[in-house]
mmCIF file of the N, C-alpha and C atoms, coordinates in Angstrom:
data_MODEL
# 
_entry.id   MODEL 
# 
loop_
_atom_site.group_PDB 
_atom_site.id 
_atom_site.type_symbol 
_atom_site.label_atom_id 
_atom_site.label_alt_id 
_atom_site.label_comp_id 
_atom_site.label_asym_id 
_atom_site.label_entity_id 
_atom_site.label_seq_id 
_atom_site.pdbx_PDB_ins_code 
_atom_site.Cartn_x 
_atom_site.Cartn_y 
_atom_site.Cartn_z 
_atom_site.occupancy 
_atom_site.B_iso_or_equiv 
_atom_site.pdbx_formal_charge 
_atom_site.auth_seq_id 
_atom_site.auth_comp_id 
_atom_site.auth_asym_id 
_atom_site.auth_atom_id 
_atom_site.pdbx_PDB_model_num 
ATOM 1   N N  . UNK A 1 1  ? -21.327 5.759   -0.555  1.00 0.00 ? 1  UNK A N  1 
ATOM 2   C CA . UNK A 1 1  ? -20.179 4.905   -0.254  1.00 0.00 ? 1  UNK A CA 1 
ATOM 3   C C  . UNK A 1 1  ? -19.848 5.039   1.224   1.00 0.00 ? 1  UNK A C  1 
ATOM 4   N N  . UNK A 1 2  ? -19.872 4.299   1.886   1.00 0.00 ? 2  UNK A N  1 
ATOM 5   C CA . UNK A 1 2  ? -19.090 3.530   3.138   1.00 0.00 ? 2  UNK A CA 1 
ATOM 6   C C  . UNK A 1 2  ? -17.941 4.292   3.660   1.00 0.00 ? 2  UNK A C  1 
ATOM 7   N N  . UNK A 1 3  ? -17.300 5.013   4.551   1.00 0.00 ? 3  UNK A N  1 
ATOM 8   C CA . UNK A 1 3  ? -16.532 5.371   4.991   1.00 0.00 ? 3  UNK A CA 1 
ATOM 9   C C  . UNK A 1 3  ? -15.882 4.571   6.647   1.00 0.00 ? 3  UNK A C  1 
ATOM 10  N N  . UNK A 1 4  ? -16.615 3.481   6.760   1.00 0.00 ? 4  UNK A N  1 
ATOM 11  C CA . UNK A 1 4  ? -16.484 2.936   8.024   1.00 0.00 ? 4  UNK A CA 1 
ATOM 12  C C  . UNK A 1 4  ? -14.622 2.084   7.286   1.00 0.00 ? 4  UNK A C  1 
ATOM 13  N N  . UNK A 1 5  ? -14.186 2.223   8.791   1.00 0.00 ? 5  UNK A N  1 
ATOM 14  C CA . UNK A 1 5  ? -13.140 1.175   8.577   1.00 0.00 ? 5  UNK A CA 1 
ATOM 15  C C  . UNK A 1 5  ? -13.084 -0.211  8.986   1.00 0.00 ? 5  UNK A C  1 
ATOM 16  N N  . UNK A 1 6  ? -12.693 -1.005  7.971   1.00 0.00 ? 6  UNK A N  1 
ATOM 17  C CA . UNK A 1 6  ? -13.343 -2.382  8.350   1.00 0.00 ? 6  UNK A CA 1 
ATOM 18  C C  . UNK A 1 6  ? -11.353 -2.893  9.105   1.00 0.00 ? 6  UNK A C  1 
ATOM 19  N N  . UNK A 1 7  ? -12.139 -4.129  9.829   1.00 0.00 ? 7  UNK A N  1 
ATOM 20  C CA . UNK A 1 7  ? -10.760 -5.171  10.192  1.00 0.00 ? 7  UNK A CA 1 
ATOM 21  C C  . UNK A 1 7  ? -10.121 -5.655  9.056   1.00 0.00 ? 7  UNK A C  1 
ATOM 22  N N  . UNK A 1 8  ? -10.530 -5.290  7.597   1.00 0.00 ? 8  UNK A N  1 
ATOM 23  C CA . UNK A 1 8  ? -9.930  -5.964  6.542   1.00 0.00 ? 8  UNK A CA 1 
ATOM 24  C C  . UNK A 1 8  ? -9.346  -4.753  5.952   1.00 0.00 ? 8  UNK A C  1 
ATOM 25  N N  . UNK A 1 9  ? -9.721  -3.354  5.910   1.00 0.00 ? 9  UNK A N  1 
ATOM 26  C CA . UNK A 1 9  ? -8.965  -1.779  5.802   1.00 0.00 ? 9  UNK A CA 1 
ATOM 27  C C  . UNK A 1 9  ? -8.193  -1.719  6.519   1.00 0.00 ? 9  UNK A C  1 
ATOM 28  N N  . UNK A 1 10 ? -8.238  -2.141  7.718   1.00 0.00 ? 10 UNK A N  1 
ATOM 29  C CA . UNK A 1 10 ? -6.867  -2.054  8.757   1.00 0.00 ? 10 UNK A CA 1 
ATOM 30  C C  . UNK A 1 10 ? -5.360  -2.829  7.909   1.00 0.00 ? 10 UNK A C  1 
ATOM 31  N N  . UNK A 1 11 ? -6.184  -3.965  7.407   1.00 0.00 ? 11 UNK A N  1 
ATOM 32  C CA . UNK A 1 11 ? -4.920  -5.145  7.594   1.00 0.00 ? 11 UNK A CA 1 
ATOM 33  C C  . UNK A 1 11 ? -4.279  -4.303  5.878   1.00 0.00 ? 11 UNK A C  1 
ATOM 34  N N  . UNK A 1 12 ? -4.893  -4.396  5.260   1.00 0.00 ? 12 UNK A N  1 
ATOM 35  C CA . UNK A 1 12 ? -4.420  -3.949  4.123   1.00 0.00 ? 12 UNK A CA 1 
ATOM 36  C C  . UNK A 1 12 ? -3.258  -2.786  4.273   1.00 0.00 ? 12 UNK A C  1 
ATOM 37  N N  . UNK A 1 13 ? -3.671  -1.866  4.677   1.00 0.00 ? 13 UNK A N  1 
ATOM 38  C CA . UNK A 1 13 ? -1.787  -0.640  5.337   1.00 0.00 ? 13 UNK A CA 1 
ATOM 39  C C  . UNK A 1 13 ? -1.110  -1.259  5.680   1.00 0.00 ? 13 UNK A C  1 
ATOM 40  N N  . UNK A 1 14 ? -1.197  -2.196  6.915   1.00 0.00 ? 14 UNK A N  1 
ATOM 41  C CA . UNK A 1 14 ? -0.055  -2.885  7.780   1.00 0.00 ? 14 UNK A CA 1 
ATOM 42  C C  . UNK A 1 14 ? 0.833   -3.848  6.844   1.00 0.00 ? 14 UNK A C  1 
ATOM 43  N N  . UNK A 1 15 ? -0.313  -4.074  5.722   1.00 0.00 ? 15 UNK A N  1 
ATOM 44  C CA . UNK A 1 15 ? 0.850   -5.112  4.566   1.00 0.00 ? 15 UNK A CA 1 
ATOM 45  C C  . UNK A 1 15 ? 0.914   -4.764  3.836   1.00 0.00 ? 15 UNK A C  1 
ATOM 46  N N  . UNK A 1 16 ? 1.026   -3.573  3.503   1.00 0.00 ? 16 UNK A N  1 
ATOM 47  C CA . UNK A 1 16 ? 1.728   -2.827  2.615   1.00 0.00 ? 16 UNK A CA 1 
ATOM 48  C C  . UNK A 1 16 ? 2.757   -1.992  3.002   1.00 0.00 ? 16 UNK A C  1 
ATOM 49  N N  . UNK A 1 17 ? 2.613   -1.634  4.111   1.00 0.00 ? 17 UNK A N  1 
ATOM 50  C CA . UNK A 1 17 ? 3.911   -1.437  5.040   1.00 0.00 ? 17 UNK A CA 1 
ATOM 51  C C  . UNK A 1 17 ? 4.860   -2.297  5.394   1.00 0.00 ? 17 UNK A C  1 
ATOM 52  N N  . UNK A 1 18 ? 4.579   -3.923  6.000   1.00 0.00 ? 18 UNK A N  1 
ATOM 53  C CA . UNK A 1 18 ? 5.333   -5.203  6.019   1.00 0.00 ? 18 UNK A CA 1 
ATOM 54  C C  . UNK A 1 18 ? 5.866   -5.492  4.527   1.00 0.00 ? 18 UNK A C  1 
ATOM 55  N N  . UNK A 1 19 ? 5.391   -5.233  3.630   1.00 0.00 ? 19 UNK A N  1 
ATOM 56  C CA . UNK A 1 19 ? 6.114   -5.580  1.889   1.00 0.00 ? 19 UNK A CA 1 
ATOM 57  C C  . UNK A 1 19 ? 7.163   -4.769  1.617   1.00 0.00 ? 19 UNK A C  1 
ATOM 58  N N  . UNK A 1 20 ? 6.670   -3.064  1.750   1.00 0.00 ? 20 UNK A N  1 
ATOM 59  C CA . UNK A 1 20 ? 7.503   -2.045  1.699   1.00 0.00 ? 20 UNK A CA 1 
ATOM 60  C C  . UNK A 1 20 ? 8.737   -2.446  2.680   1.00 0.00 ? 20 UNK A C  1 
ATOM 61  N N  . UNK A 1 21 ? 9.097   -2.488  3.682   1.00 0.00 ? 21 UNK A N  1 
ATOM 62  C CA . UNK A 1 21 ? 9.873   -2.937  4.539   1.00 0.00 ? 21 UNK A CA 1 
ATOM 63  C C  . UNK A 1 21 ? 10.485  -4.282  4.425   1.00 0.00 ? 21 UNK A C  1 
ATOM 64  N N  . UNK A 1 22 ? 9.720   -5.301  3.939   1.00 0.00 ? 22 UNK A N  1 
ATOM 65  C CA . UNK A 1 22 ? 10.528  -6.286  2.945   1.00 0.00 ? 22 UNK A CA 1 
ATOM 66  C C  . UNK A 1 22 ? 11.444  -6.233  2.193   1.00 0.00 ? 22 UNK A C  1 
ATOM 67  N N  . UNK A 1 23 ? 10.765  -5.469  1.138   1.00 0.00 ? 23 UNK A N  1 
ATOM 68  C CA . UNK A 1 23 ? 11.496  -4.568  0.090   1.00 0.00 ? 23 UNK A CA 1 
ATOM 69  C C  . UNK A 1 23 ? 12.724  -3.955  0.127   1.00 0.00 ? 23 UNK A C  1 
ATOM 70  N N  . UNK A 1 24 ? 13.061  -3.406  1.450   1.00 0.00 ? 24 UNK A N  1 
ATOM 71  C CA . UNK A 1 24 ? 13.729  -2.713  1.968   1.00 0.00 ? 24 UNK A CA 1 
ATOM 72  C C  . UNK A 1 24 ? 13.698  -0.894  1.476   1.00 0.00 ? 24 UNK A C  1 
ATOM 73  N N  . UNK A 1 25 ? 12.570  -0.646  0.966   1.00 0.00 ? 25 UNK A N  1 
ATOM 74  C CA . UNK A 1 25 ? 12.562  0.911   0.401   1.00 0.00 ? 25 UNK A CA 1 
ATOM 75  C C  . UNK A 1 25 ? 11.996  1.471   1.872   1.00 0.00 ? 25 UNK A C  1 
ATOM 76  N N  . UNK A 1 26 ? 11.959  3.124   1.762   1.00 0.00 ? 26 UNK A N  1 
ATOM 77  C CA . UNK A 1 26 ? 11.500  4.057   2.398   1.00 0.00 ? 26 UNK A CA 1 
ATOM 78  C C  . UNK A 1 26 ? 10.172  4.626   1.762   1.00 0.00 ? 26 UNK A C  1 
ATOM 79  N N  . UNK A 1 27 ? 9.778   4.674   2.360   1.00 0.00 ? 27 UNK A N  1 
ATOM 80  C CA . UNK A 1 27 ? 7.706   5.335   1.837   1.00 0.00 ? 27 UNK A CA 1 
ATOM 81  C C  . UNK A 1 27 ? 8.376   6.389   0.238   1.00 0.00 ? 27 UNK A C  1 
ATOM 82  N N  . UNK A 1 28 ? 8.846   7.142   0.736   1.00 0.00 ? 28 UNK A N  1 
ATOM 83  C CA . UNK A 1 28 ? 9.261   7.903   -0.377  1.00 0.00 ? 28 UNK A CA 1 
ATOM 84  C C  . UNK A 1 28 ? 9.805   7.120   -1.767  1.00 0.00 ? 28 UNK A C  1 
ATOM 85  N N  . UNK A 1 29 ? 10.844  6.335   -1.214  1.00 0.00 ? 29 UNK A N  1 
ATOM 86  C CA . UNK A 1 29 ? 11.247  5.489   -2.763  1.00 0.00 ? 29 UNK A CA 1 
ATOM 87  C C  . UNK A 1 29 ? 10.097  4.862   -3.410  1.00 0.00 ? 29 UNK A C  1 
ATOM 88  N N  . UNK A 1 30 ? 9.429   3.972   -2.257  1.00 0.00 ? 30 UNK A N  1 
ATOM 89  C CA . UNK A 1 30 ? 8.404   3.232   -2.914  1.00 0.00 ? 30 UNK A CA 1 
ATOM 90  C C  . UNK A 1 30 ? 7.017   4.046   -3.297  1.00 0.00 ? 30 UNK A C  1 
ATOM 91  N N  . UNK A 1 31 ? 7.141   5.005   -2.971  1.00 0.00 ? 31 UNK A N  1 
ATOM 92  C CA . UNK A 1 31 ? 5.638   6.105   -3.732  1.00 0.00 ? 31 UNK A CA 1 
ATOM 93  C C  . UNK A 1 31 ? 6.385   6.155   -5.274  1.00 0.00 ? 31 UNK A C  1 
ATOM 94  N N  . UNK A 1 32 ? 7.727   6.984   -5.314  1.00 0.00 ? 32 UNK A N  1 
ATOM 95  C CA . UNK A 1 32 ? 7.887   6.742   -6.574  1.00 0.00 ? 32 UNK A CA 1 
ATOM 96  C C  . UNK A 1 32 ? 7.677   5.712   -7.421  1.00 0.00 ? 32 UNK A C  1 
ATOM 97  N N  . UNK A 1 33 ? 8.262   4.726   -7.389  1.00 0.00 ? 33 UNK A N  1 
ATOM 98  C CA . UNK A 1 33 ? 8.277   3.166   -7.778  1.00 0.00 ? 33 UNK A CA 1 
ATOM 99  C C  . UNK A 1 33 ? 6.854   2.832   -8.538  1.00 0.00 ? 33 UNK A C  1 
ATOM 100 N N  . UNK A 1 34 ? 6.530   3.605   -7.342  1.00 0.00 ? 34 UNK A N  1 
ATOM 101 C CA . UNK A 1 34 ? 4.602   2.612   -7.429  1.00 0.00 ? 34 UNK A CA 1 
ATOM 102 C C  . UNK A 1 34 ? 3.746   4.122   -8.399  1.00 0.00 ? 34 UNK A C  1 
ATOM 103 N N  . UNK A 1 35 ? 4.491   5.253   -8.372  1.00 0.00 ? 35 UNK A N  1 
ATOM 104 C CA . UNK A 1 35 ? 3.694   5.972   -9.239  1.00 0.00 ? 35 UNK A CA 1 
ATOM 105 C C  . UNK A 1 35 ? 2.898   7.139   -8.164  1.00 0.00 ? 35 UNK A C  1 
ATOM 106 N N  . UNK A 1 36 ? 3.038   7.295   -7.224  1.00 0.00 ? 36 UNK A N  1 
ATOM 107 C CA . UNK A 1 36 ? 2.861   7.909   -6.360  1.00 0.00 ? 36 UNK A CA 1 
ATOM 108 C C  . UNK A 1 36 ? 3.869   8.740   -5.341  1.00 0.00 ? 36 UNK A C  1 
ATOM 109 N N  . UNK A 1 37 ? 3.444   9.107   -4.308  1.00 0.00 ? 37 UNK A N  1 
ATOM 110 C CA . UNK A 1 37 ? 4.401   9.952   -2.969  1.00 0.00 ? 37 UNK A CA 1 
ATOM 111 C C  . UNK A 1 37 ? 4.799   9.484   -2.164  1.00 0.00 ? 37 UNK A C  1 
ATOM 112 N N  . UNK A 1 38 ? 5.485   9.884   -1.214  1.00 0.00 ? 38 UNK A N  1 
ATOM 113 C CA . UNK A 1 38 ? 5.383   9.183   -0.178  1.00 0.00 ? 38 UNK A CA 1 
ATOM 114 C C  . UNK A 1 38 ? 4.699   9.209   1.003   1.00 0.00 ? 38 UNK A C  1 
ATOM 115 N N  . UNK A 1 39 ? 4.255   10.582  1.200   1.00 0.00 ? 39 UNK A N  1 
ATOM 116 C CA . UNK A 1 39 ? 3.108   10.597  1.762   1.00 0.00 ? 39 UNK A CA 1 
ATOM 117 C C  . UNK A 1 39 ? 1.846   10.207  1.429   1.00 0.00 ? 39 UNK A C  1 
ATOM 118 N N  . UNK A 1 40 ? 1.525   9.763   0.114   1.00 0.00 ? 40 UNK A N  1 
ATOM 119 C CA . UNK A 1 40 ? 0.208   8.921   -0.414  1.00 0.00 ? 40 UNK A CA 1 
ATOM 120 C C  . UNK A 1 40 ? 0.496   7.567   0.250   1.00 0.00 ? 40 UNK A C  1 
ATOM 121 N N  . UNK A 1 41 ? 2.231   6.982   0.443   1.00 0.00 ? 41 UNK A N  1 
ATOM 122 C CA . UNK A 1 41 ? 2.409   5.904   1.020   1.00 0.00 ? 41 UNK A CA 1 
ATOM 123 C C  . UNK A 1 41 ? 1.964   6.188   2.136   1.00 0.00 ? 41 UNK A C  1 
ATOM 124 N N  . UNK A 1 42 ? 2.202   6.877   3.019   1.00 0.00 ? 42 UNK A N  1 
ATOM 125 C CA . UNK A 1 42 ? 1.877   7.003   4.800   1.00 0.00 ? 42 UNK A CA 1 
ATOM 126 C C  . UNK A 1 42 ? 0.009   7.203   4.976   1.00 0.00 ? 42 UNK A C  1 
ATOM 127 N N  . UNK A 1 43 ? -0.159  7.710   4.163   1.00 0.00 ? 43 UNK A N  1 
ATOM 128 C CA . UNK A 1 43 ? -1.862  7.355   4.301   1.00 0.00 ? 43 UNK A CA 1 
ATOM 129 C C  . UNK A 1 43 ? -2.205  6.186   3.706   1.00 0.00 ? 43 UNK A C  1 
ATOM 130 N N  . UNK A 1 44 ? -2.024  5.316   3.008   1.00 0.00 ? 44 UNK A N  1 
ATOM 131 C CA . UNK A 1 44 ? -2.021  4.046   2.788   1.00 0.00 ? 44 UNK A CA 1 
ATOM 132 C C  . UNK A 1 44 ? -1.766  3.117   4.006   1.00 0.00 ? 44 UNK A C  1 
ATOM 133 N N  . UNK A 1 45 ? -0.617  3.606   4.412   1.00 0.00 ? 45 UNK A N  1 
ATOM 134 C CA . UNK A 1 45 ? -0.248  2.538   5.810   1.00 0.00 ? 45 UNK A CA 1 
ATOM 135 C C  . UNK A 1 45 ? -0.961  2.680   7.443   1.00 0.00 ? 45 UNK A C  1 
ATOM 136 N N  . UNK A 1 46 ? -1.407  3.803   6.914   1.00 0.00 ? 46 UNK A N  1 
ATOM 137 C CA . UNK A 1 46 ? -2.375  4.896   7.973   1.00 0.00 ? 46 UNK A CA 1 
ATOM 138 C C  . UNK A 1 46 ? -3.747  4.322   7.957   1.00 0.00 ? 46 UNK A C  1 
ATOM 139 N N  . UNK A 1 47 ? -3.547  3.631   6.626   1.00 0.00 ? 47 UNK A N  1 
ATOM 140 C CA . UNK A 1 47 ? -5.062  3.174   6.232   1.00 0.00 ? 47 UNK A CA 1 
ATOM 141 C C  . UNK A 1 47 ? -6.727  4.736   6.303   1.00 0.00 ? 47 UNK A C  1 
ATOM 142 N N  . UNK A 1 48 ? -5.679  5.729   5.930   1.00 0.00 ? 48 UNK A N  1 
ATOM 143 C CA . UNK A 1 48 ? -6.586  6.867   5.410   1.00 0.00 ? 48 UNK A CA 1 
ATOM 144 C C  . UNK A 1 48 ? -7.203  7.024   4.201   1.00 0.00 ? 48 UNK A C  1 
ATOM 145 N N  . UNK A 1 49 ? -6.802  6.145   2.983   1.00 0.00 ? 49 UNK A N  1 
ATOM 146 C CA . UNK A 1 49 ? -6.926  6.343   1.750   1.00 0.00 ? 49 UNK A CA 1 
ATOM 147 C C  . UNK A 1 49 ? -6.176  4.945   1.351   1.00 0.00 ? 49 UNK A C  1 
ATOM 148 N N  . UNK A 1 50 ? -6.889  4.446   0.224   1.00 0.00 ? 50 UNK A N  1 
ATOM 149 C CA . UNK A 1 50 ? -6.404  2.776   -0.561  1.00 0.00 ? 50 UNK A CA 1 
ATOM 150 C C  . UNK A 1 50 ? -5.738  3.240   -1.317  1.00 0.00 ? 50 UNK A C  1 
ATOM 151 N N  . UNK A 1 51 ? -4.903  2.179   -1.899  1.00 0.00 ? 51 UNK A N  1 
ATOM 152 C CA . UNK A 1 51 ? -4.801  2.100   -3.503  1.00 0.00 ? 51 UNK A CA 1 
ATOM 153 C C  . UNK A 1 51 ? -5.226  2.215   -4.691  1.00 0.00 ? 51 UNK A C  1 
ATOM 154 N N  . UNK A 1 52 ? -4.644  2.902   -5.443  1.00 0.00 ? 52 UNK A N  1 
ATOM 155 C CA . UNK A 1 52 ? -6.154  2.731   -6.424  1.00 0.00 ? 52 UNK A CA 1 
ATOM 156 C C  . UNK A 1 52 ? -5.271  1.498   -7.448  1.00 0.00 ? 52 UNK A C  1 
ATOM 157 N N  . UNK A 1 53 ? -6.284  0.537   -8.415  1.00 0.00 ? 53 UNK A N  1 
ATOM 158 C CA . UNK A 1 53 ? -5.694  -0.513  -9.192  1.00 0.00 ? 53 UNK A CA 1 
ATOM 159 C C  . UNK A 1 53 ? -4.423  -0.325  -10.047 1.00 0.00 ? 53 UNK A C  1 
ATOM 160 N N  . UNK A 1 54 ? -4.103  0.959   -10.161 1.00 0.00 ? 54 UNK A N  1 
ATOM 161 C CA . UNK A 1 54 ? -2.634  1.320   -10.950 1.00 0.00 ? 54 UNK A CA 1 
ATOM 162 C C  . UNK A 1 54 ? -1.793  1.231   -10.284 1.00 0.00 ? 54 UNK A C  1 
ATOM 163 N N  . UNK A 1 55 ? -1.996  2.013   -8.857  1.00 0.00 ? 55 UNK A N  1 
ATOM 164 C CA . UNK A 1 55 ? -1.291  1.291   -8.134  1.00 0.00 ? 55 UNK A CA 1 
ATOM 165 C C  . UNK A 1 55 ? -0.846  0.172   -7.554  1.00 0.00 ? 55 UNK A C  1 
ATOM 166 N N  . UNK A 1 56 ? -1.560  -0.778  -6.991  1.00 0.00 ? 56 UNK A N  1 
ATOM 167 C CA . UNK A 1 56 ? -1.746  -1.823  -6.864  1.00 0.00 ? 56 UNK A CA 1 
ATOM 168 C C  . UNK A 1 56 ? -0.594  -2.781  -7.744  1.00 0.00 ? 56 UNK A C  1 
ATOM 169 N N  . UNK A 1 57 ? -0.985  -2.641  -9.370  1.00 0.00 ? 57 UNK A N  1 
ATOM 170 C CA . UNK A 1 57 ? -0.511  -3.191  -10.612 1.00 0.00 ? 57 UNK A CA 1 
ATOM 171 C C  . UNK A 1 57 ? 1.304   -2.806  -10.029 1.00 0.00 ? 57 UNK A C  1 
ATOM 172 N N  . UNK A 1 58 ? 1.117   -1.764  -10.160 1.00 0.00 ? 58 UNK A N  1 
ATOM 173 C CA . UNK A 1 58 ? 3.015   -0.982  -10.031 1.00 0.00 ? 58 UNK A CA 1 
ATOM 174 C C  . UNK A 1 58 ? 3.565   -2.024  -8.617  1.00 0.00 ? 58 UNK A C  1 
ATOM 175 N N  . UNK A 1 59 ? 2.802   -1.941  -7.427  1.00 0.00 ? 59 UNK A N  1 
ATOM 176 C CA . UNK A 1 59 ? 3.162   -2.830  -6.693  1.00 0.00 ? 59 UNK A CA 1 
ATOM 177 C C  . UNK A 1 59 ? 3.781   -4.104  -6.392  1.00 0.00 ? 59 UNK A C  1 
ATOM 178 N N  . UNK A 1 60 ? 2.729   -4.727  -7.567  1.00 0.00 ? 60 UNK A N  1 
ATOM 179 C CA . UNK A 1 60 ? 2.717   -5.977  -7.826  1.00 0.00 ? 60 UNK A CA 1 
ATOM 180 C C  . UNK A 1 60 ? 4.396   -6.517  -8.884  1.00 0.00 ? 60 UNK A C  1 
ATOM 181 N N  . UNK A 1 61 ? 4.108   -5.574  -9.771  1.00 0.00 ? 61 UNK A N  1 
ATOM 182 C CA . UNK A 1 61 ? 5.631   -5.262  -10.529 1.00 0.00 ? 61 UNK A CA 1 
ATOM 183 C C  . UNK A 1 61 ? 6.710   -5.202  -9.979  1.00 0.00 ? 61 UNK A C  1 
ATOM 184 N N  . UNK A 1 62 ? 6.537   -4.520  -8.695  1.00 0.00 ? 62 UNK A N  1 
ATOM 185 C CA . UNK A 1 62 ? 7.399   -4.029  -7.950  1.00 0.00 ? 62 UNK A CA 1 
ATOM 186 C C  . UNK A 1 62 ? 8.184   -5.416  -6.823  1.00 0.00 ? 62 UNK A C  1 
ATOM 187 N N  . UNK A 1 63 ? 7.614   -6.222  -6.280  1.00 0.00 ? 63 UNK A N  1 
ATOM 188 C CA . UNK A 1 63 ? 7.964   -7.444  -6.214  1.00 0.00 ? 63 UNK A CA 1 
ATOM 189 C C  . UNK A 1 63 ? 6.924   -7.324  -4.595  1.00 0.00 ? 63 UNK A C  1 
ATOM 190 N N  . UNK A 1 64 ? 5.551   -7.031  -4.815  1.00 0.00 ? 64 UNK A N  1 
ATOM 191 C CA . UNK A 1 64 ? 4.894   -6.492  -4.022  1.00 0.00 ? 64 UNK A CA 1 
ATOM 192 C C  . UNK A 1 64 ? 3.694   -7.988  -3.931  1.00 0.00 ? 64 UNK A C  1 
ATOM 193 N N  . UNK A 1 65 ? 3.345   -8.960  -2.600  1.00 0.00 ? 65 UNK A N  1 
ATOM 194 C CA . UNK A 1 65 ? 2.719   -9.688  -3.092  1.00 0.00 ? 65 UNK A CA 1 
ATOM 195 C C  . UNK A 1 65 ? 1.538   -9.674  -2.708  1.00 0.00 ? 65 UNK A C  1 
ATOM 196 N N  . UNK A 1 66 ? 0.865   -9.212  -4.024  1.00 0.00 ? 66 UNK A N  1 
ATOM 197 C CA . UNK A 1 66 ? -0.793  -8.734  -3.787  1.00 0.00 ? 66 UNK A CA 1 
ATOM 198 C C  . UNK A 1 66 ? -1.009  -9.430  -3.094  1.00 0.00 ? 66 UNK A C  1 
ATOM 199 N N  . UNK A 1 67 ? -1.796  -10.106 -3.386  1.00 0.00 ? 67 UNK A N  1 
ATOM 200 C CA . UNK A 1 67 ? -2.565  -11.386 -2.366  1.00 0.00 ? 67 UNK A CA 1 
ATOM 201 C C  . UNK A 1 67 ? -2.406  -11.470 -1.503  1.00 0.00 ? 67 UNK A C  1 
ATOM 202 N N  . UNK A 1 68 ? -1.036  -11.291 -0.476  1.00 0.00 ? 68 UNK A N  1 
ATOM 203 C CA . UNK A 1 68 ? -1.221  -11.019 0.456   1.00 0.00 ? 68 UNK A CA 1 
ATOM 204 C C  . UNK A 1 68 ? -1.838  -9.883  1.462   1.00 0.00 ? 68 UNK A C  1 
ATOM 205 N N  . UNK A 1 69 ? -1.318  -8.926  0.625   1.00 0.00 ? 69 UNK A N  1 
ATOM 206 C CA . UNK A 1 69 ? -1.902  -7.233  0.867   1.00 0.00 ? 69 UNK A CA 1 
ATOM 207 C C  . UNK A 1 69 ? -3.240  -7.351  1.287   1.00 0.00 ? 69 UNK A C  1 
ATOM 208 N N  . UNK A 1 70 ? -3.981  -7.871  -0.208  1.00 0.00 ? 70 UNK A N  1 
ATOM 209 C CA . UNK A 1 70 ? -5.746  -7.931  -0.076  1.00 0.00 ? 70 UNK A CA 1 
ATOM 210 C C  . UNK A 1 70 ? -6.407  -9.137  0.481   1.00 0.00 ? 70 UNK A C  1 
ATOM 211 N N  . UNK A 1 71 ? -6.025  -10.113 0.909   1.00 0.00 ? 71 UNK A N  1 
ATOM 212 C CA . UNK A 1 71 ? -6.578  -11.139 1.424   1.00 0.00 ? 71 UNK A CA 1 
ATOM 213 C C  . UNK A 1 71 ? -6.020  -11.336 2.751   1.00 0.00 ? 71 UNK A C  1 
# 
């Protein structure tokens, strides 16, 4: 598996950070929310580590709009 970071790994943190901040939560609220930390959030936005699809799902619940995130 691939460890390179692509221009499309970049964009994915930055909008999940722009949603979170939509949202109006703090990394911490929204790790809970989503089933996670908040430092799992800051490497997400860090683009150190993805989502995994549970997460994602909780996101999406969360009033999180995929599609934008991943596309």
């Amino acid at each position: 598996m691939s460890t390179e970071k692509t221009e499309e790994n970049f964009a994915i943190g930055e909008r999940i950070k722009e949603e979170r901040d939509r949202l109006g939560l703090t990394q911490e609220e929204f790790g809970t929310r989503v089933g996670t930390t908040g430092r799992t959030i800051i490497k997400y936005e860090l683009n150190e580590t993805s989502p995994k699809a549970g997460n994602l799902i909780l996101m999406h619940r969360l009033g999180v709009d995929i599609w934008y995130v991943l596309t």
